[in-house]
N, C-alpha and C positions, 0 to 999 in steps of 0.2 A: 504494500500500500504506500502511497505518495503522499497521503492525504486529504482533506477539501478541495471540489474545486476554485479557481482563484474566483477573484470578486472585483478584480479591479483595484487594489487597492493602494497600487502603486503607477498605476497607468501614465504612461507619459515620462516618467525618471529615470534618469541613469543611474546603474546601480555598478560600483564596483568589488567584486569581491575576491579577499587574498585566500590562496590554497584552495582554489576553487574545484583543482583538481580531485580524481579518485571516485569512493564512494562515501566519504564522510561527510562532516558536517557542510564545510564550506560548498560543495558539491548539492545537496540537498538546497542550501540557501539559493545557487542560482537557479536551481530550475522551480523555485518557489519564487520568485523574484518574479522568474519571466510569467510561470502562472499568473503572477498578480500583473502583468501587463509593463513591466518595465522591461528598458534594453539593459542588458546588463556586459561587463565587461571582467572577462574570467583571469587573475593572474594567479601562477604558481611557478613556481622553482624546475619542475619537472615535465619539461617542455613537450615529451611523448605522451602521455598522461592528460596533459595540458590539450595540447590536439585532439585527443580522444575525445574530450567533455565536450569542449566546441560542436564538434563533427556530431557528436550526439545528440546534443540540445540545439543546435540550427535545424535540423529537420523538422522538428515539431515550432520554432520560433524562428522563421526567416528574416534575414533581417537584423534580429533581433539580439543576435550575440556574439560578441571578440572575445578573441581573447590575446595577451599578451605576456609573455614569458618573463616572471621576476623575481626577484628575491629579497625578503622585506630586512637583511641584515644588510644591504647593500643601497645608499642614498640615492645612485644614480640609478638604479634600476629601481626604485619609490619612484625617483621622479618619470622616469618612463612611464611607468606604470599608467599614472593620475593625465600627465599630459598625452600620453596615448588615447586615454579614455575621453578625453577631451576632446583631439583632436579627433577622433570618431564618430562621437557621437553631440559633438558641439556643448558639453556643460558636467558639470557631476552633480547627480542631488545625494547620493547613499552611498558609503562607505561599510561596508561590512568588515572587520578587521577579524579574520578566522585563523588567520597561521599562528602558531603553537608548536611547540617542541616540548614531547615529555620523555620520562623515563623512571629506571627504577633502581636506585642507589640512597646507601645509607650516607648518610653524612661523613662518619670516619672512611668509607670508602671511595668518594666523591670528589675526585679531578678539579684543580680551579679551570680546566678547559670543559668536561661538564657543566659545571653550576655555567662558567660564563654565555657558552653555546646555548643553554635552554633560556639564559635571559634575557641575551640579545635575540634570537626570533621571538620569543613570547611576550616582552615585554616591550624590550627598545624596539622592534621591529614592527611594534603597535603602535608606539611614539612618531616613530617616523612615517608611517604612510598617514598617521593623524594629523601632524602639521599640514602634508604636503595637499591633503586634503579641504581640510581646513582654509591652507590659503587660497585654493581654487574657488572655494566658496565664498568665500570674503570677497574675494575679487568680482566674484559673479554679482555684488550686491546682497550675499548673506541669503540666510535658508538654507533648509539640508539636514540632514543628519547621520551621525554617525553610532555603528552598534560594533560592540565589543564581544568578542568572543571570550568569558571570564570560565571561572569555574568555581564548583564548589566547596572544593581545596583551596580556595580562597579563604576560605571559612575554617573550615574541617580540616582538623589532623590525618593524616595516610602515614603509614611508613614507608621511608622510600622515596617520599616525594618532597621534599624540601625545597628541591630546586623550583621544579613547578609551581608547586602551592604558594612561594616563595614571587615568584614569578605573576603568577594570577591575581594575588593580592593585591600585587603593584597595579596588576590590570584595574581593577576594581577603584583603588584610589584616583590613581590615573583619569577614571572615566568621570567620578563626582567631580577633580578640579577642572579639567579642562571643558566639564558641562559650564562653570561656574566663566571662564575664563572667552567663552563664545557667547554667552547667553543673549548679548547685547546684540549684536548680530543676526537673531533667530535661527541660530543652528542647536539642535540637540544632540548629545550625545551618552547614550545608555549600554549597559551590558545583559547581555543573558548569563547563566551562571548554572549550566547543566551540570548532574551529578554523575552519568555513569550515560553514554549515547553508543550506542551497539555498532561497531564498525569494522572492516576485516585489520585494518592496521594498527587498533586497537591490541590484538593479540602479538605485537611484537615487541609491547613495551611491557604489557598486566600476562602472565599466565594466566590459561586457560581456569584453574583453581582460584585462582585470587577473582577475577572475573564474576564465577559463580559466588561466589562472600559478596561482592557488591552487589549483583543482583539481588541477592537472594533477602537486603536491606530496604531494599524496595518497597511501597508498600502494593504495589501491582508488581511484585515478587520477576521483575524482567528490566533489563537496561529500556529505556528511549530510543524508537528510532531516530534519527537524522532530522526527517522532515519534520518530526515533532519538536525539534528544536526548530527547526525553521521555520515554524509557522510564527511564534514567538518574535523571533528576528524580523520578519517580513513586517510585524504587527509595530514593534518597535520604530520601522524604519516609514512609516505610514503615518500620513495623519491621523488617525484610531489614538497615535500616541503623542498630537499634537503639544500636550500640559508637561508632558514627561522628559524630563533631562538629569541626568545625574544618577539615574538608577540602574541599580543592578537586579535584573529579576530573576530569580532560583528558575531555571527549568527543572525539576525535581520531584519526586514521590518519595525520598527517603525518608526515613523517619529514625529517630534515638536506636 
């Protein structure tokens, strides 16, 4: 299942989204985007992959979808990114910031090139495609907004995950100041904050065991699809969430 069908609810906006690639999340987001009637513009790091989602999602939305190869640890490839999507499709109104890097290490075992690597894509790598965004909008006369891909190891103890959680949290503060920081402007910018979203590359970082522990906390006893996050995203990046800026909202069913 994919979900609702769309409603319109982005019709007419340019929507860009990072790690648009695969079957995850970010993936899920564009093809909920374009259901909701926006053009959307696909960037990820992993340019065959990247081809794929394009070539897949332009059949059912002609017209309707780029994509452009980047990498959000990388300034000059942000700025590619935003000015490509611009130069495409003449404006940006939506910013999805979905790239993230996790893993599973303890602390005493943990590389200062681990901890650094997951917080430059997770964190700084949100930083930057957020300015670069940002200023497109500013420049357009303001409007727009942007959604953060958080989580809810932002919140929540995991072992294993410091760097990430560590990483996510930043994501979360990150998103209340720099709501604070645009307001004047009319740009928002908010996070989702999934607990556990069911994906194949999910299993390269959580064992299959530890996996079922997290589901099984659930209280619909199953991880979240994808699109279940993205509908969330999509609502966010919609007038639906016009009042809303600075928040983080749990995609979640766990409980204690």
């Amino acid at each position: 299942m994919t979900g609702p069908p769309g409603r319109g609810l982005l019709t007419g906006k340019v929507v860009v989204v990072t790690a648009a690639a695969g079957t995850g999340i970010g993936s899920a987001v564009a093809r909920r985007c374009l259901d909701e009637g926006a053009r959307v513009v696909l960037g990820d790091r992993h340019e065959r992959r990247l081809g794929e989602a394009r070539d897949g999602l332009s059949g059912a939305h002609p017209g309707r979808v780029w994509a452009i190869p980047s990498d959000v640890t990388d300034e000059d490839s942000v700025q590619r990114l935003i000015s490509g999507a611009v130069s495409r499709y003449g404006r940006l109104d939506v910013l999805v910031n979905n790239a993230g890097l996790g893993g599973d290490r303890p602390v005493t075992e943990m590389s200062d090139a681990e901890w650094d690597l997951v917080l430059d894509v997770t964190l700084t790598g949100t930083f930057r495609c957020t300015r670069a965004a940002l200023r497109q909008m500013i420049a357009q006369g303001g409007g727009g907004a942007i959604v953060n891909n958080a989580s809810v190891l932002g919140w929540r103890a995991q072992a294993g995950q410091a760097h990430y959680a560590a990483a996510k949290a930043g994501v979360m503060a990150f998103t209340r100041c720099t709501a604070l920081d645009v307001a004047a402007h009319g740009i928002r910018v908010n996070a989702v904050a999934p607990s556990l979203a069911a994906h194949p590359f999910l299993a390269k970082v959580i064992s299959e065991a530890e996996l079922e522990v997290l589901a099984g906390r659930e209280a619909f006893g199953r991880a979240a699809q994808p699109w279940e996050v993205a509908t969330v995203v999509a609502f966010l990046a919609s007038e639906y969430a016009a009042y809303l800026t600075g928040e983080v909202i749990s995609v979640s069913s766990q409980h204690p």
